[in-house]
C-alpha positions as CSV (number, residue, x, y, z in Angstrom):
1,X,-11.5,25.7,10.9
2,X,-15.5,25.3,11.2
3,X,-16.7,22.7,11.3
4,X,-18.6,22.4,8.0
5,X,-15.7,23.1,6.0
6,X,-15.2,21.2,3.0
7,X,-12.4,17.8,2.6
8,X,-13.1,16.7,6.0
9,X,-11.4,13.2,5.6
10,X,-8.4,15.0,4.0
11,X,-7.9,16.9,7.5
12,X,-8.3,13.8,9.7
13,X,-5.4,12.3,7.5
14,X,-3.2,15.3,7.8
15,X,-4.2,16.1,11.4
16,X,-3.3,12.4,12.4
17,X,0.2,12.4,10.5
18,X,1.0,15.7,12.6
19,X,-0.3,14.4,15.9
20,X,1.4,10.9,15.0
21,X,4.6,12.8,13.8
22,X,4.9,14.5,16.9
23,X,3.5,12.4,19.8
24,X,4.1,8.4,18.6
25,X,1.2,6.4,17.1
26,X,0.2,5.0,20.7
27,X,0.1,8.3,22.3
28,X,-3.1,9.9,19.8
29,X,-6.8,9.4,20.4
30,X,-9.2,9.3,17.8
31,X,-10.9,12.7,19.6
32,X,-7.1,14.2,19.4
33,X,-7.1,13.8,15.5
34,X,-10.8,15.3,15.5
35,X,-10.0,18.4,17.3
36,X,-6.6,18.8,15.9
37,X,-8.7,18.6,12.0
38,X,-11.5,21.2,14.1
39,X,-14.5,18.3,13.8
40,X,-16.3,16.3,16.4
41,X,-15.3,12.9,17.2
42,X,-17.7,11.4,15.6
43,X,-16.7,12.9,12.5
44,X,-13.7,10.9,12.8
45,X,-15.8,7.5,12.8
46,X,-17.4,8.5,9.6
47,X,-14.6,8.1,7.0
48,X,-12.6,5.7,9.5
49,X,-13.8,2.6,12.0
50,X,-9.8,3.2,14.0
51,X,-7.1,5.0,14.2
52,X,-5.0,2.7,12.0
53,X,-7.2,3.0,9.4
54,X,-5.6,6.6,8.7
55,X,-2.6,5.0,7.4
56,X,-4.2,1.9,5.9
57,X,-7.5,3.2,4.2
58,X,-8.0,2.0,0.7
59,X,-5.9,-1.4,1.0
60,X,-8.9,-3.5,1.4
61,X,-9.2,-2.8,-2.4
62,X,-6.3,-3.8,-3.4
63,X,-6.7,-7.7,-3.9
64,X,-9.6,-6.5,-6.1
65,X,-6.5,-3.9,-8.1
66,X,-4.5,-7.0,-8.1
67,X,-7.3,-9.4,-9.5
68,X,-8.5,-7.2,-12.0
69,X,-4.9,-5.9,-13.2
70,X,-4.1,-9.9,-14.0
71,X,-6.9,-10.3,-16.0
72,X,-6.1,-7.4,-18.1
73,X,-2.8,-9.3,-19.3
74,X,-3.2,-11.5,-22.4
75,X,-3.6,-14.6,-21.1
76,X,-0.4,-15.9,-23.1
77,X,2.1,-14.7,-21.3
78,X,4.4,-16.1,-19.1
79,X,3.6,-15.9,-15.6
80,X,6.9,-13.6,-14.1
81,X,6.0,-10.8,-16.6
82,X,2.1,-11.2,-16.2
83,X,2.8,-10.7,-12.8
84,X,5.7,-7.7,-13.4
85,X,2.8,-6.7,-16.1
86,X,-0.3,-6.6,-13.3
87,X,1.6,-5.1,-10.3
88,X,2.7,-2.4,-12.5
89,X,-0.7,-1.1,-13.0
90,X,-1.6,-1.8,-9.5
91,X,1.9,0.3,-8.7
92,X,0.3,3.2,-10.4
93,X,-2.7,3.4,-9.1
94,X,-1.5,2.8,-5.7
95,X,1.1,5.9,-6.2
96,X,-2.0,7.8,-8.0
97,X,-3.5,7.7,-4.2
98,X,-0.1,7.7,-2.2
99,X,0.4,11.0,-0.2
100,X,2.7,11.8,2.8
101,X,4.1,8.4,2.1
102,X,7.6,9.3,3.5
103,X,5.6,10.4,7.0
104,X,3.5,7.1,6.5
105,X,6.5,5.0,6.3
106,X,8.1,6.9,9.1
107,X,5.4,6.5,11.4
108,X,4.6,2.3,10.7
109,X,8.1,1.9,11.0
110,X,8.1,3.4,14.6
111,X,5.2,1.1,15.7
112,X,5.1,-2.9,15.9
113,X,1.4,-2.8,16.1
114,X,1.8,-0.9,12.1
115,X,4.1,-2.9,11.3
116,X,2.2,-5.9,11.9
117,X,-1.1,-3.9,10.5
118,X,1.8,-3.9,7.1
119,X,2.5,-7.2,7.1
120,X,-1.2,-7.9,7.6
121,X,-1.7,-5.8,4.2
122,X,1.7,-7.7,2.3
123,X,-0.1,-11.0,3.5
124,X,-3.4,-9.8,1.5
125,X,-1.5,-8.9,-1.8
126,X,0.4,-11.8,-2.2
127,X,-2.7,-14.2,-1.8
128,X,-4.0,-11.9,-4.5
129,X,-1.6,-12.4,-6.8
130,X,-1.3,-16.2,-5.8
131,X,-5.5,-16.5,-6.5
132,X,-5.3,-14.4,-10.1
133,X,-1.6,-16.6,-10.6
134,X,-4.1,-19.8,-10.4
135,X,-7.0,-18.4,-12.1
136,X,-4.4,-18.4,-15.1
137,X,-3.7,-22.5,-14.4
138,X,-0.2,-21.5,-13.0
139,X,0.1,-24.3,-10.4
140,X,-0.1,-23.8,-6.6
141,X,3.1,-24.1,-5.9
142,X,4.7,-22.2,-8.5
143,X,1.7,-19.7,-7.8
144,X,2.7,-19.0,-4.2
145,X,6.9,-18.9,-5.3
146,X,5.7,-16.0,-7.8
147,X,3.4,-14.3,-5.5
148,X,6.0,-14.2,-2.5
149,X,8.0,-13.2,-4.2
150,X,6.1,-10.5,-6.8
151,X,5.1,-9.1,-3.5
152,X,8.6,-8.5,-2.2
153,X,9.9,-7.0,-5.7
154,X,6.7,-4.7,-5.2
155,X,7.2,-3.5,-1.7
156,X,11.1,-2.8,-2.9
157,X,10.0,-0.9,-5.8
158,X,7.2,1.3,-3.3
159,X,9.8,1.9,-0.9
160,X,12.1,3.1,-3.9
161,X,9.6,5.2,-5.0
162,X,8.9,6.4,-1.4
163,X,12.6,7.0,-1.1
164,X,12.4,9.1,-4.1
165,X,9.6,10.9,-2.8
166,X,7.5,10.2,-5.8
167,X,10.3,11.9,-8.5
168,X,11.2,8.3,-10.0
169,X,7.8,7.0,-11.7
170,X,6.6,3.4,-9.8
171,X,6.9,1.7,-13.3
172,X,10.9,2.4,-13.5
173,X,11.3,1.5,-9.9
174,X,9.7,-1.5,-10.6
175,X,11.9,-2.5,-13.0
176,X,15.0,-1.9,-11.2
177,X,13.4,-4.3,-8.6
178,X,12.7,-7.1,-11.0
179,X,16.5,-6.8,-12.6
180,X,17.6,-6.7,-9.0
181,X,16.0,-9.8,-8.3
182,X,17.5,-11.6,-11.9
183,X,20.9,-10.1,-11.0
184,X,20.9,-12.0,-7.4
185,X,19.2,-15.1,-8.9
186,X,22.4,-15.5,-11.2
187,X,24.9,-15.7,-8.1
């Protein structure tokens, strides 16, 4: 490919998921994702500061998802389905953006350092959805209960969808998440 050809951060991503695929997260450079998507290293460092940043790009935006998605539920309702309300929308956006998220998966799984990088990233949403849970007067310690634990329901329901490689929709995935949770709570 030349150089100037067009979606350059689209062939970084897919050049890194082949290179991570095949040699281990550890065992690719920066320059090996550049030459393998036919640009210059420093090509790479325009669309992403590391190599981590492949997988991760875009979740620095979603406490903002998760703010805004809470304020777009009437503030009446209860805070469990405010919360099942806001992380649906934040669910479809997220799976609007999603792609190669079996190989993503994959490839965290098969590195602690990703899989702390996740955690990092699970740590974020659920102090999101504790801030927007107290911007609605939900007290702190009822806030942080329903965030933990909103942001366990939505991992289960991503990794649903991901199981499903994107043929159940996030929204119904959700919901089997949320009546999981009820159906264990009632043991």
């Amino acid at each position: 490919m030349a150089r100037w050809d067009p979606d350059a951060e689209g062939r970084l991503r897919a050049a890194a998921l082949e290179l991570f695929h095949q040699h281990g997260f550890e065992n690719v450079t920066a320059a090996q994702i550049a030459e393998q998507a036919g640009l210059a290293r420093r090509s790479f460092f325009r669309y992403f500061p590391d190599k981590r940043e492949v997988l991760f790009a875009g979740s620095e935006q979603l406490p903002g998802a998760i703010a805004d998605a809470f304020a777009a539920v009437a503030p009446d309702v209860a805070p469990w389905p405010t919360a099942l309300a806001a992380l649906e929308t934040v669910g479809a956006l997220l799976v609007e953006h999603a792609t190669d998220s079996v190989a993503r998966r994959d490839i965290i799984q098969a590195s602690p350092e990703l899989q702390e990088r996740e955690r990092t990233k699970s740590n974020a949403i659920a102090t999101a959805i504790q801030a927007a849970l107290e911007q609605r007067a939900v007290p702190a310690t009822d806030a942080i209960l329903l965030a933990q634990i909103g942001t366990a329901v939505f991992q289960q329901a991503f990794t649903c969808w991901v199981d499903q490689t994107g043929q159940q929709p996030i929204e119904s995935c959700l919901a089997a998440a949320a009546e999981q949770l009820q159906r264990l709570v009632r043991i």
